[in-house]
FIVEX-565872 format. One record per residue: residue in one letter; z, x, y of N, C-alpha, C in turn. Coordinates in Angstrom, 2 decimals. Example, Ala and Ser with C-alpha at 12.3 -4.5 7.8 and 13.67 -1.06 7.14 Angstrom:
<atoms>
resn, n_z, n_x, n_y, ca_z, ca_x, ca_y, c_z, c_x, c_y
A, 7.80, 13.19, -5.69, 7.80, 12.30, -4.50, 7.80, 13.20, -3.30
S, 7.08, 12.85, -2.25, 7.14, 13.67, -1.06, 7.87, 12.90, 0.03
</atoms>
This chain:
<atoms>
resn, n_z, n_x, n_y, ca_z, ca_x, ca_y, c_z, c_x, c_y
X, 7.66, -84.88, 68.03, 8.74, -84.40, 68.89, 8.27, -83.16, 69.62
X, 8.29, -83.27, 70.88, 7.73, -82.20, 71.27, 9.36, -80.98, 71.75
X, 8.38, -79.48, 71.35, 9.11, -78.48, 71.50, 9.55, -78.52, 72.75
X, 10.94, -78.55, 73.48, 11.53, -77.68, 74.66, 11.64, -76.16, 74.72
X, 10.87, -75.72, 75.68, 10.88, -73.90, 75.55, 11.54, -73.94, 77.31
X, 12.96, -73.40, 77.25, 13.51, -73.38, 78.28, 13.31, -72.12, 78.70
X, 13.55, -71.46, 80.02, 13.05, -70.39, 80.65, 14.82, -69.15, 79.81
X, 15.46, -70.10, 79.20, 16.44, -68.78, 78.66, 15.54, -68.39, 77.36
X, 15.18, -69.27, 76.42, 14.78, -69.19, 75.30, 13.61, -68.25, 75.58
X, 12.76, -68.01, 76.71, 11.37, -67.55, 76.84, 12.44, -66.12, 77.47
X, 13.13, -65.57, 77.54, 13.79, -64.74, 78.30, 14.50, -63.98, 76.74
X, 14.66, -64.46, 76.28, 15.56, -63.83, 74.47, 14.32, -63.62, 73.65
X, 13.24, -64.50, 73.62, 12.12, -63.88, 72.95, 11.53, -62.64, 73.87
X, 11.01, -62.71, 75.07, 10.80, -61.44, 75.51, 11.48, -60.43, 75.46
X, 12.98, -60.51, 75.36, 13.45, -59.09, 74.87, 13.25, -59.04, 73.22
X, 13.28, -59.45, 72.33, 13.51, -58.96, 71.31, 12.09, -58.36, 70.98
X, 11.19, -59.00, 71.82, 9.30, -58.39, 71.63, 10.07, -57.33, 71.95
X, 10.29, -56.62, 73.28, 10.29, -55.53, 73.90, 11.17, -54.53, 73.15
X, 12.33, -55.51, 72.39, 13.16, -54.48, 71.02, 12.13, -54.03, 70.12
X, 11.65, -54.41, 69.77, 10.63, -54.39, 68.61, 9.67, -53.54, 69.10
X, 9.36, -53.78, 69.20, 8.25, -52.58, 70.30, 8.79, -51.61, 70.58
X, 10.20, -51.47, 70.87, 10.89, -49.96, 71.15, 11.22, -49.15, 70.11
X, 11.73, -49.83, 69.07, 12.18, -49.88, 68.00, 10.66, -48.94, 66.47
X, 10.35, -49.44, 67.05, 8.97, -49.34, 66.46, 7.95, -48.11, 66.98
X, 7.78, -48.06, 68.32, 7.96, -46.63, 68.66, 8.17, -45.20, 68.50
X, 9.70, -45.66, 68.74, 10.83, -44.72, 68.01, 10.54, -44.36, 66.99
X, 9.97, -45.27, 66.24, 10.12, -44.92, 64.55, 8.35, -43.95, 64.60
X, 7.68, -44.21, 65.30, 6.75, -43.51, 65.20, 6.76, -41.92, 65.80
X, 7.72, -41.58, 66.06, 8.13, -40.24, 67.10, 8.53, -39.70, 65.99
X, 9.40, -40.37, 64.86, 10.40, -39.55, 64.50, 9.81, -37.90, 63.61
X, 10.28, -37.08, 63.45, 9.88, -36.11, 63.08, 11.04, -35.17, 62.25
X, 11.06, -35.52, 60.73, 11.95, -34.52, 60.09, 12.71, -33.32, 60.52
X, 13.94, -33.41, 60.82, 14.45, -32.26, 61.32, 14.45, -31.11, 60.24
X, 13.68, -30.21, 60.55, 14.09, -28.54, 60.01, 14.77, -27.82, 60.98
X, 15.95, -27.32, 60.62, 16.41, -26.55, 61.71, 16.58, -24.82, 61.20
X, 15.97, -24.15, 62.40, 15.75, -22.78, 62.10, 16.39, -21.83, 62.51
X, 17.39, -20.83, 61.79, 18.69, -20.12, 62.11, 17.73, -18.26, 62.07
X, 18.55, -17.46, 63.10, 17.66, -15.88, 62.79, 19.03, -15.38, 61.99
X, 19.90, -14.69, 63.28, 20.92, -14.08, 63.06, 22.17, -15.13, 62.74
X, 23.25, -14.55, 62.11, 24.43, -15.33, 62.25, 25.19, -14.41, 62.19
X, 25.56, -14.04, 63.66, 26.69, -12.84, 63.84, 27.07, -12.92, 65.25
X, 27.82, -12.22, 65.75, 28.47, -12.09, 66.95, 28.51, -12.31, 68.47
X, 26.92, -11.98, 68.19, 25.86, -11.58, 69.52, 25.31, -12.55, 70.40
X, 26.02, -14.25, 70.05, 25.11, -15.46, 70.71, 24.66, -15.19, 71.92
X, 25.89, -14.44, 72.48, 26.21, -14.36, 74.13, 24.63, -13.77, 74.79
X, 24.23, -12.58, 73.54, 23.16, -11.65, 74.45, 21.69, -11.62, 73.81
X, 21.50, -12.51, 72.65, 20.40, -12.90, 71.99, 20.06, -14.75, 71.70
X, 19.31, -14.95, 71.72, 18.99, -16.50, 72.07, 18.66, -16.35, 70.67
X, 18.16, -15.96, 69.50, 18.10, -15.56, 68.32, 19.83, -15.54, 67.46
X, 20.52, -15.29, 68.29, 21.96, -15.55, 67.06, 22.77, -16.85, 67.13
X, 23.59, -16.71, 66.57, 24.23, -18.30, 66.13, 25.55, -17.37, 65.35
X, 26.67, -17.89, 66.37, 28.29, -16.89, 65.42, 28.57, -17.58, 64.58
X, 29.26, -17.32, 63.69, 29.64, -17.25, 62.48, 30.65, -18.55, 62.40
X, 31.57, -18.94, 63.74, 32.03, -20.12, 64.08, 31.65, -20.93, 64.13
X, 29.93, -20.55, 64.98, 29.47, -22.36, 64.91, 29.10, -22.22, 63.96
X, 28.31, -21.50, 63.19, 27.51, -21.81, 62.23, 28.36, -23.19, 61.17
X, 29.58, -22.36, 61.01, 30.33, -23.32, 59.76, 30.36, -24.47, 60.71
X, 30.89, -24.89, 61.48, 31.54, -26.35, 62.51, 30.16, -26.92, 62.13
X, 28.97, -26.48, 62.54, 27.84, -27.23, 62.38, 27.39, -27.48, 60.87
X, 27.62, -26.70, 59.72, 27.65, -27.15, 58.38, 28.56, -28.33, 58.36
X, 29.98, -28.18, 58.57, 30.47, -29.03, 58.64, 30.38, -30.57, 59.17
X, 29.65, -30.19, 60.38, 28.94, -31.28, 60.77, 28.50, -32.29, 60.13
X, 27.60, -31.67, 59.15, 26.23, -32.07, 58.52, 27.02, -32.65, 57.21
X, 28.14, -31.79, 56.60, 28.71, -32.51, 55.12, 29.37, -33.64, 55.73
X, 30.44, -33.38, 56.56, 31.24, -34.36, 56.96, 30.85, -36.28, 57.46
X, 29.22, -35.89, 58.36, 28.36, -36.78, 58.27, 27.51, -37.36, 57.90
X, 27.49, -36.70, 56.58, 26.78, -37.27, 55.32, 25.40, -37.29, 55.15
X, 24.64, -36.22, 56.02, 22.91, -35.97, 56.00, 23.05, -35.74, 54.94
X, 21.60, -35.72, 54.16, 21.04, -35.41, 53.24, 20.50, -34.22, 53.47
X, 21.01, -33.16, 53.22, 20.52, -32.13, 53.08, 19.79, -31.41, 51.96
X, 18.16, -31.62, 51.91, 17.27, -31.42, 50.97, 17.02, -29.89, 51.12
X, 16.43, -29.22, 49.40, 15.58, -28.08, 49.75, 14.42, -28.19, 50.02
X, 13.81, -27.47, 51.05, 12.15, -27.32, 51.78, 11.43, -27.78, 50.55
X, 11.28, -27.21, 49.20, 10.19, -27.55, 48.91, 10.36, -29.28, 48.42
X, 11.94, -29.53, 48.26, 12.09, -31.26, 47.53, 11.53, -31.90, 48.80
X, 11.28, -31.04, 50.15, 11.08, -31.75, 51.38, 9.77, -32.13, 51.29
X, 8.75, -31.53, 50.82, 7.41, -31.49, 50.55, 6.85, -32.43, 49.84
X, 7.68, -33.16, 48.75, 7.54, -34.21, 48.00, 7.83, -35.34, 48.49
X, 9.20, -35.08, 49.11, 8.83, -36.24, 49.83, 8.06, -37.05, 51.03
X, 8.05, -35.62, 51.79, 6.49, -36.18, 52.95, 5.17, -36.64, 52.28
X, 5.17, -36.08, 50.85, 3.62, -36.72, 50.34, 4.17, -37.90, 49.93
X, 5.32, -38.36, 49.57, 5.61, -39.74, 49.16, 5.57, -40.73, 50.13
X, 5.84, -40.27, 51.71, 6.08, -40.49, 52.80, 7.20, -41.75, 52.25
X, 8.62, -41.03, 52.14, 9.79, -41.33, 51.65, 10.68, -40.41, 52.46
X, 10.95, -40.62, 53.50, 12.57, -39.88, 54.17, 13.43, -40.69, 54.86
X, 14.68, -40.55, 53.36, 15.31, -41.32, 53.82, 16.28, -41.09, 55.19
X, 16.94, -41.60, 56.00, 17.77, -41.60, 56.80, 18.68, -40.17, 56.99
X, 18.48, -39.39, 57.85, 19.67, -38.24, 57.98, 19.31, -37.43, 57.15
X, 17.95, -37.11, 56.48, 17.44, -36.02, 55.63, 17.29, -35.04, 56.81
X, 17.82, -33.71, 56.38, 17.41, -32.51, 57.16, 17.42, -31.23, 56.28
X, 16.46, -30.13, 56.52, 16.31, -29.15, 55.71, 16.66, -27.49, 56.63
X, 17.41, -26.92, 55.79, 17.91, -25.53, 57.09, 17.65, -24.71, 56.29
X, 16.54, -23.87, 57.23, 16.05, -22.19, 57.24, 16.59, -21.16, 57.97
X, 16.20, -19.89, 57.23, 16.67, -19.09, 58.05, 15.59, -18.36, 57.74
X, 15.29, -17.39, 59.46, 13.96, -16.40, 59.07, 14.56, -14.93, 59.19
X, 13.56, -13.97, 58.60, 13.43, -12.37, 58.79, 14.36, -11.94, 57.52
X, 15.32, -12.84, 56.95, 16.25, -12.35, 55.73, 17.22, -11.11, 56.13
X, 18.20, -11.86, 57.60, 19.06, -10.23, 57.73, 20.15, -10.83, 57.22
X, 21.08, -9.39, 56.74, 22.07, -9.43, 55.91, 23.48, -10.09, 56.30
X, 23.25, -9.88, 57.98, 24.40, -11.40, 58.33, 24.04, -12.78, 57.34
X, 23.09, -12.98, 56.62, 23.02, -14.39, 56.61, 23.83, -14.43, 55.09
X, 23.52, -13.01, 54.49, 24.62, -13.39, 53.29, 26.25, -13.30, 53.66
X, 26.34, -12.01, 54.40, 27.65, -11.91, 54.94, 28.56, -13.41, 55.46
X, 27.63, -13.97, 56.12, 28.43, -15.04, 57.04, 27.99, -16.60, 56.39
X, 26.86, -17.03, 56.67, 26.02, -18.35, 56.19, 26.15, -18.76, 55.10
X, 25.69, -17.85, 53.64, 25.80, -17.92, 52.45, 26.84, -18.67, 51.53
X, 28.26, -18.11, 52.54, 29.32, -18.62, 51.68, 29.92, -19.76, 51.89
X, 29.71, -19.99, 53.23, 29.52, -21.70, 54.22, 28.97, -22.09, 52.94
X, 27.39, -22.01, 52.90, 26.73, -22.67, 52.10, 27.23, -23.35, 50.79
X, 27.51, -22.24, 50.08, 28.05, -22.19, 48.75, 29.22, -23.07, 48.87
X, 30.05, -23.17, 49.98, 31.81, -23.44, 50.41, 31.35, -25.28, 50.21
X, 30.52, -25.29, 51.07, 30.29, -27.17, 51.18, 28.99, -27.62, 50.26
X, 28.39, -26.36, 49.21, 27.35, -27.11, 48.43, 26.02, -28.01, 49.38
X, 25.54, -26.89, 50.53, 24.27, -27.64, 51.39, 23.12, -26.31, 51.02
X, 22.24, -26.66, 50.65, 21.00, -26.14, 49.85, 20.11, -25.84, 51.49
X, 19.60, -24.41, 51.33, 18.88, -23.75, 52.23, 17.87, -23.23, 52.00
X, 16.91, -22.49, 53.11, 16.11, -21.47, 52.44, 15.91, -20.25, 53.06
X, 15.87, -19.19, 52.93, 15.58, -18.25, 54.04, 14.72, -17.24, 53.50
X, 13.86, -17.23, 54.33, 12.45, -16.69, 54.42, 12.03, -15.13, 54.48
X, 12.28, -14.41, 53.62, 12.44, -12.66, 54.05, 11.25, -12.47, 53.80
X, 11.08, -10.92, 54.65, 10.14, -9.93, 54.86, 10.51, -8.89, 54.09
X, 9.45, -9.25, 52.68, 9.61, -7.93, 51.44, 9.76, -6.79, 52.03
X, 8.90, -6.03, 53.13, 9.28, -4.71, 53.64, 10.13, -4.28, 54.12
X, 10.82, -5.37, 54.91, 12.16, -4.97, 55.58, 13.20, -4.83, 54.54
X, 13.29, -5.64, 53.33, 14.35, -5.86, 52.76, 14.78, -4.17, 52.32
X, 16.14, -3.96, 52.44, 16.74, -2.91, 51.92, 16.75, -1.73, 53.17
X, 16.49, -2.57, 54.70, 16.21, -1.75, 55.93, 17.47, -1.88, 56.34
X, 17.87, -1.34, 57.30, 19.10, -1.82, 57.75, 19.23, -2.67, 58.39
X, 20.41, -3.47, 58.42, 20.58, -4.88, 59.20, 19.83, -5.88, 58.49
X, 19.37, -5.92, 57.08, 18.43, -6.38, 56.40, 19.17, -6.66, 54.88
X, 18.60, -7.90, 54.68, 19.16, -8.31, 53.16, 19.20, -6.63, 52.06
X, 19.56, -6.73, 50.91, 18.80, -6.27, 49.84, 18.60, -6.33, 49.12
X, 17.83, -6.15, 48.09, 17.46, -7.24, 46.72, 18.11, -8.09, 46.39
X, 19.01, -6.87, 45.81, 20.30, -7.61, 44.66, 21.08, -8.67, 45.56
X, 21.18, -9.00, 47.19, 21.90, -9.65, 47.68, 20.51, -11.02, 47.90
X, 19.44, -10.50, 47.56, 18.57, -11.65, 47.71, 18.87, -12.61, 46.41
X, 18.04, -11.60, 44.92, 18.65, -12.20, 43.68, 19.74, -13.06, 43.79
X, 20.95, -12.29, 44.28, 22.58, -13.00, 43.81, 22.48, -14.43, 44.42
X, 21.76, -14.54, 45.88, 21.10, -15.80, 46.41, 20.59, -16.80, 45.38
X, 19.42, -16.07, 45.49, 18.55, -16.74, 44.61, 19.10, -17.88, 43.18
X, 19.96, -17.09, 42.38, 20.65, -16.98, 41.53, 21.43, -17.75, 41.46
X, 22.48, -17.93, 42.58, 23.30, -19.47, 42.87, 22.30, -20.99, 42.48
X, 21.20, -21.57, 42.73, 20.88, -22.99, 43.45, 21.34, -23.06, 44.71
X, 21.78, -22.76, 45.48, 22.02, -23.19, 46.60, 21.13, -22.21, 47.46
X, 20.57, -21.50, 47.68, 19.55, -20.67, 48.52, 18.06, -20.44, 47.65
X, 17.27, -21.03, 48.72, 15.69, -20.83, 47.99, 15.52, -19.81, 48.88
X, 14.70, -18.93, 48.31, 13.65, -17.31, 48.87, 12.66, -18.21, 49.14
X, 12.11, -17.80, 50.44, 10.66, -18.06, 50.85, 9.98, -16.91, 51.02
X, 8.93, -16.99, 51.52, 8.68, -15.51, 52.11, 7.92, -15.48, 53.96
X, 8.37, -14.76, 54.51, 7.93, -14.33, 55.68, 6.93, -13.39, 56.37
X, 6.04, -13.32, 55.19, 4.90, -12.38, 55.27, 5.22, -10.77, 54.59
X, 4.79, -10.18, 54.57, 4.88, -8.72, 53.67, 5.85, -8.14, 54.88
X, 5.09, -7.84, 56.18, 5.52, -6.96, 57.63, 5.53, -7.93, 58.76
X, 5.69, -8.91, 58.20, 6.36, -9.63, 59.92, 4.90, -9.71, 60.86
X, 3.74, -9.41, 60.39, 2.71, -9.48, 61.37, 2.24, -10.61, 61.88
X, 1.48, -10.90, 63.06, 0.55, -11.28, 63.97, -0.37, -11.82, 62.98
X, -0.44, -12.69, 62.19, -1.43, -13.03, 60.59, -2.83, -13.42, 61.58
X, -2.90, -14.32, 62.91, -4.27, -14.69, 63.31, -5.07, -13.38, 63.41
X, -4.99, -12.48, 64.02, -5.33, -11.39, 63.96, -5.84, -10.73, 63.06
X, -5.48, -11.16, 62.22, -5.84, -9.44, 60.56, -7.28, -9.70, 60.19
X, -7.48, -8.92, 59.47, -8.84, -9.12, 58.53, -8.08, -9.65, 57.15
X, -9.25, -9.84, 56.67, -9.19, -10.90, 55.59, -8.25, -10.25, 54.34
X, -8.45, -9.14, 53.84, -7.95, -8.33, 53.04, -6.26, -8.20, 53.15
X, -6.45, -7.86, 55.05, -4.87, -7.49, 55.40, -3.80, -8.74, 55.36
X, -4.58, -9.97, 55.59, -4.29, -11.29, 55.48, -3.62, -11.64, 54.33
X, -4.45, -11.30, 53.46, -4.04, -11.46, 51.77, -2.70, -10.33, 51.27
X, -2.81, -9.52, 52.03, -1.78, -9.08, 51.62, -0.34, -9.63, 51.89
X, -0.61, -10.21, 53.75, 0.49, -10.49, 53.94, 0.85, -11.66, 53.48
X, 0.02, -12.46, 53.00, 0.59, -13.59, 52.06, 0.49, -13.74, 50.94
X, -0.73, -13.17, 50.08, -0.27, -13.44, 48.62, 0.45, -12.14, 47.77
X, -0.22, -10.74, 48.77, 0.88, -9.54, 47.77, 2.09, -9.71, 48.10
X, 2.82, -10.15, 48.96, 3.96, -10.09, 49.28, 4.75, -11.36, 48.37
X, 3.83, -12.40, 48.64, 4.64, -13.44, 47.41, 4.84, -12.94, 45.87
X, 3.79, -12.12, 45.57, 4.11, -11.40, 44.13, 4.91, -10.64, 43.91
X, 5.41, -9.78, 45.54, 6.33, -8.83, 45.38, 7.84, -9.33, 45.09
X, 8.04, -10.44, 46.13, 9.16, -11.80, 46.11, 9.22, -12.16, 44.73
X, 8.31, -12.67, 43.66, 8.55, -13.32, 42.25, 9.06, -12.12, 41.91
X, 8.05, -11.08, 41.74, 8.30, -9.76, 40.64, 10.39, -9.56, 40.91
X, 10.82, -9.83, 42.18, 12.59, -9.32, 41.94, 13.20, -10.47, 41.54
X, 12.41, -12.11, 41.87, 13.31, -13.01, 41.88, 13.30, -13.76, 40.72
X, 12.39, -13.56, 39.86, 11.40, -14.25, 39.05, 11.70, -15.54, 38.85
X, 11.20, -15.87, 40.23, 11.22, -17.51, 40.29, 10.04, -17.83, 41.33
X, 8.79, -18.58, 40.89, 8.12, -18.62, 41.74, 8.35, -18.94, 43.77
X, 7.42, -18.26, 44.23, 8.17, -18.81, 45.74, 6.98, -19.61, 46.35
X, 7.52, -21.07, 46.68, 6.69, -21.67, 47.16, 6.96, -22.09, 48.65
X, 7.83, -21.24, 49.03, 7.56, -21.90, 50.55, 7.72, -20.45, 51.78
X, 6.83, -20.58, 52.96, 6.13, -19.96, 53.86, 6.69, -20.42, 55.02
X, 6.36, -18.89, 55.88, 7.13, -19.52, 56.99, 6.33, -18.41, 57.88
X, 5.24, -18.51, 59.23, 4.52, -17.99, 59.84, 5.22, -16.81, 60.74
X, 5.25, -15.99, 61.12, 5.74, -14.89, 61.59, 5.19, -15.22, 62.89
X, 6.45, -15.60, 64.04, 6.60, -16.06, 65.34, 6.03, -16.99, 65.20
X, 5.64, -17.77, 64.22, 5.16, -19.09, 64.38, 3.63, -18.86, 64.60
X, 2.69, -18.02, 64.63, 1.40, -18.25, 64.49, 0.62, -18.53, 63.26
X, 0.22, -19.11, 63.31, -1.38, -19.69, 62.43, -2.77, -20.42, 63.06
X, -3.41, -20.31, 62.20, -5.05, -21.07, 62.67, -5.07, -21.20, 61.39
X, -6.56, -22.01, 61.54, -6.91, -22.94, 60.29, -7.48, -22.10, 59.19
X, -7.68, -20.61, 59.78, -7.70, -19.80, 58.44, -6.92, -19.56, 57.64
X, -5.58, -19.07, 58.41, -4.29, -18.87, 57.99, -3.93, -19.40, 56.87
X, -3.96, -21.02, 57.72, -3.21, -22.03, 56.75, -4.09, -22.33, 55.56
X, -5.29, -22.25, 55.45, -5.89, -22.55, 54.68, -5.71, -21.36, 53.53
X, -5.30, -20.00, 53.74, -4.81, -19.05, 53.02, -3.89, -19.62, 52.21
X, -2.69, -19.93, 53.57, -1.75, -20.14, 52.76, -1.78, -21.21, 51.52
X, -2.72, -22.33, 52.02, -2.86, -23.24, 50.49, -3.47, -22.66, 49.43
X, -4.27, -21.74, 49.82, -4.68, -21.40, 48.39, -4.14, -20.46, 47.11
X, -3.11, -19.59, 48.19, -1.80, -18.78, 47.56, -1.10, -19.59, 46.64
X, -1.29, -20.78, 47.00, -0.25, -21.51, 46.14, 0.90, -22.22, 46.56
X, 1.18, -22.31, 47.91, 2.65, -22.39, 48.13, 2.53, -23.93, 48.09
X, 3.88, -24.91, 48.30, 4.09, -25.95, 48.41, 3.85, -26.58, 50.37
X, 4.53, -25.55, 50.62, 4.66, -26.08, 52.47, 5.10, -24.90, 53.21
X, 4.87, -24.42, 54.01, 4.92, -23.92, 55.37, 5.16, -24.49, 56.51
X, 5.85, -23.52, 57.21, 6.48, -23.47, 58.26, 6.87, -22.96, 59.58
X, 6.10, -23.44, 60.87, 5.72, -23.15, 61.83, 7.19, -23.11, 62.72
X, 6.95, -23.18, 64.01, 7.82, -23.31, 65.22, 7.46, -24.56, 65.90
X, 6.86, -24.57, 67.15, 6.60, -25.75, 67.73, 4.88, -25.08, 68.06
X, 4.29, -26.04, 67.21, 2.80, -26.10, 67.42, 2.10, -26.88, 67.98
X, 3.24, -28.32, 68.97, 2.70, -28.95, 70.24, 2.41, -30.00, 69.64
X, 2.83, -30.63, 70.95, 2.45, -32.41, 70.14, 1.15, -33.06, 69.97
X, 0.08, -32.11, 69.86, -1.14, -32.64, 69.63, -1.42, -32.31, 68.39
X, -0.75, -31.63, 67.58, -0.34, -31.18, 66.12, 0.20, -32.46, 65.05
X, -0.26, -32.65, 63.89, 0.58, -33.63, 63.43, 1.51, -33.39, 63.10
X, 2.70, -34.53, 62.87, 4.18, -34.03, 63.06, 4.28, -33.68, 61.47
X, 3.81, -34.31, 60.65, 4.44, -33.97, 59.31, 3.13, -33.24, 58.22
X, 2.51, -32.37, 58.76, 1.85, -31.38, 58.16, 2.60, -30.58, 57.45
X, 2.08, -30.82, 55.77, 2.55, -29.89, 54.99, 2.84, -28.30, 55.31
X, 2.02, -28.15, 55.81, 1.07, -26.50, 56.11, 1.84, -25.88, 57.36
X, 2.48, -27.09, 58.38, 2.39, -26.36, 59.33, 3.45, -27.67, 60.34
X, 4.85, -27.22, 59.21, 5.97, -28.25, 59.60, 6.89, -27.96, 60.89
X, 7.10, -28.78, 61.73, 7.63, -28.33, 62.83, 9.26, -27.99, 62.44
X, 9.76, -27.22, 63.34, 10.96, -26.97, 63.40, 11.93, -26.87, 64.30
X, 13.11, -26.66, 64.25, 13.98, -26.62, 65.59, 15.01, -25.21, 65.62
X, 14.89, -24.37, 66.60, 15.19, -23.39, 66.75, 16.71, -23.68, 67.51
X, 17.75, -23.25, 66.31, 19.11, -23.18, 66.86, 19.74, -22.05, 67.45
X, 20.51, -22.65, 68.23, 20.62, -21.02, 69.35, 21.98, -21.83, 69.56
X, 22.76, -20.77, 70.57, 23.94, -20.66, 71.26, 23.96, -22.04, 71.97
X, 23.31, -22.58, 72.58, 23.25, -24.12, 73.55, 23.72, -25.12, 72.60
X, 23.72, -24.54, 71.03, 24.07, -25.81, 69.79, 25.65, -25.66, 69.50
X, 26.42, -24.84, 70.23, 27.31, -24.48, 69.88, 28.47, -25.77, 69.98
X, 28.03, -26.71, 71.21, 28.03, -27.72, 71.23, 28.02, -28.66, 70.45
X, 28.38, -29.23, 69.54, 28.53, -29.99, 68.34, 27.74, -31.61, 68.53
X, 27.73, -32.09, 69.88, 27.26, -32.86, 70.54, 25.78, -32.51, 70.98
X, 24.99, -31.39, 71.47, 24.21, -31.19, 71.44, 23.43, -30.95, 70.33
X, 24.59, -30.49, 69.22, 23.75, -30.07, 68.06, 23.13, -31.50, 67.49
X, 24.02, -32.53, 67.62, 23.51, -33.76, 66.99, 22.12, -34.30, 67.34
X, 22.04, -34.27, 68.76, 21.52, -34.87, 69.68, 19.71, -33.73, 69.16
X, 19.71, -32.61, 69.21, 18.50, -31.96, 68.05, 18.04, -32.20, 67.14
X, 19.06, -32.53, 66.46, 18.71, -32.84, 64.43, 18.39, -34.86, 64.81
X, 18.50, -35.33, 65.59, 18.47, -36.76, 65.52, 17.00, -36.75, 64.78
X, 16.35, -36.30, 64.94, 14.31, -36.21, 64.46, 13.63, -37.00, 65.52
X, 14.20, -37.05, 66.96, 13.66, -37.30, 68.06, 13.54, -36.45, 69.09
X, 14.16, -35.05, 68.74, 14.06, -34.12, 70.12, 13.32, -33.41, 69.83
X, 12.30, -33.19, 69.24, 10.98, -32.36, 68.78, 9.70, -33.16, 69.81
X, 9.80, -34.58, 69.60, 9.27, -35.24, 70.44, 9.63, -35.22, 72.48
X, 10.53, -35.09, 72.36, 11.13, -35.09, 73.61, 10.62, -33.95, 74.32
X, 11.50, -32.74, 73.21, 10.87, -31.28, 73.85, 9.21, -31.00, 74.09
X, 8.36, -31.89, 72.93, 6.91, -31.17, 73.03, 6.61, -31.95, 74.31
X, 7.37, -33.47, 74.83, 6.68, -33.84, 75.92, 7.05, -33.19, 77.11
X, 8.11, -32.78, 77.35, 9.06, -31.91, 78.53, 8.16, -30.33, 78.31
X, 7.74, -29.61, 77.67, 7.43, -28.45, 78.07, 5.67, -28.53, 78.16
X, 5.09, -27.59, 78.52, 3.57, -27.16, 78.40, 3.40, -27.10, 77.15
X, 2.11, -27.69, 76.42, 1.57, -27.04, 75.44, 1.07, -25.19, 75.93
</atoms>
């Protein structure tokens, strides 16, 4: 019996190739959303660095209400070596450790039970506008906020000598255990710089994973060492835009739309 291949039937297989192929794609773009918070206070209007205290919750809310999986950074680490993420996994940082984030973020946190991490700078802490210990500890102390660390002084790390290097990443992680006494395994590059010295520091410190900014799409997307992220600002205030970020396709989008 010979097959009839009518020109509809040859017209439904060519799209579903071309589904498949899109489909498939897609899936190769995708890129774990980390999303990265500074301030959470007042100021959206006049710093591209804050995020008010309004959205912040609407957008937690977001995230419980729609049922992401919201992992901690380092459970995130296990699972990229498993290369296991499931659907709507996303992980939220916060950098520099200022004291809006306990004031305002913290209790969101605690309020809907979504696990974070935020990344302080041992020197700053106890500065003004700046965490302080005991408000790091009391963090710490919950489960619901992991300490990372953000370098000793916030420095320029490509730059240093080797010595000054070490300080800013492994004395400063000792300084972090010695208040929290809980080891700290996760890193987060100060403005986002590293090189392959850096990072190679950073593995040998010990940490689990680190955490960059946008290090360009010629970067691999799911590097332990040197995980991309998404910088939330005032434009997310938008609840619709915010989605449309965390999808784990606009990391791709953005690295192709701007200059390396």
């Amino acid at each position: 019996m010979r097959l009839q291949v009518t020109r509809k039937s040859v017209v439904v297989a060519t799209f579903l190739i071309i589904a498949i192929v899109i489909v498939l794609y897609a899936k190769a773009q995708y890129v774990v959303p980390i999303i990265m918070y500074h301030k959470i206070d007042g100021n959206s209007a006049t710093s591209r660095l804050s995020v008010s205290p309004e959205s912040f919750k609407a957008q937690m809310r977001f995230l419980k209400n729609q049922h992401y999986n919201v992992v901690k950074l380092e459970d995130l680490a296990e699972m990229v070596r498993e290369n296991r993420l499931p659907s709507k996994t996303i992980a939220i940082t916060f950098d520099d450790g200022y004291e809006d984030n306990y004031l305002y973020a913290y209790p969101v946190l605690k309020e809907l039970g979504l696990s974070a991490t935020i990344f302080i700078i041992p020197a700053m802490v106890g500065s003004d506008g700046y965490l302080t210990w005991d408000q790091v500890v009391d963090m710490s102390e919950s489960g619901i906020v992991t300490i990372g660390n953000h370098s000793l002084s916030h420095s320029w790390l490509t730059s240093l000598a080797v010595q000054k290097l070490d300080s800013e990443i492994v004395d400063s992680k000792r300084s972090i255990e010695s208040h929290i006494r809980k080891d700290v395994n996760t890193f987060s590059y100060p403005l986002g710089g590293f090189n392959k010295d850096v990072r190679e520091r950073v593995i040998e410190a010990g940490y689990k994973i680190a955490v960059a900014t946008n290090p360009g799409k010629r970067y691999p997307k799911h590097d332990l060492f040197a995980m991309k992220r998404l910088r939330i600002s005032s434009t997310s205030d938008n609840l619709f835009v915010f989605w449309f970020e965390i999808t784990g396709f606009y990391t791709w989008i953005k690295e192709h739309r701007d200059k390396d």
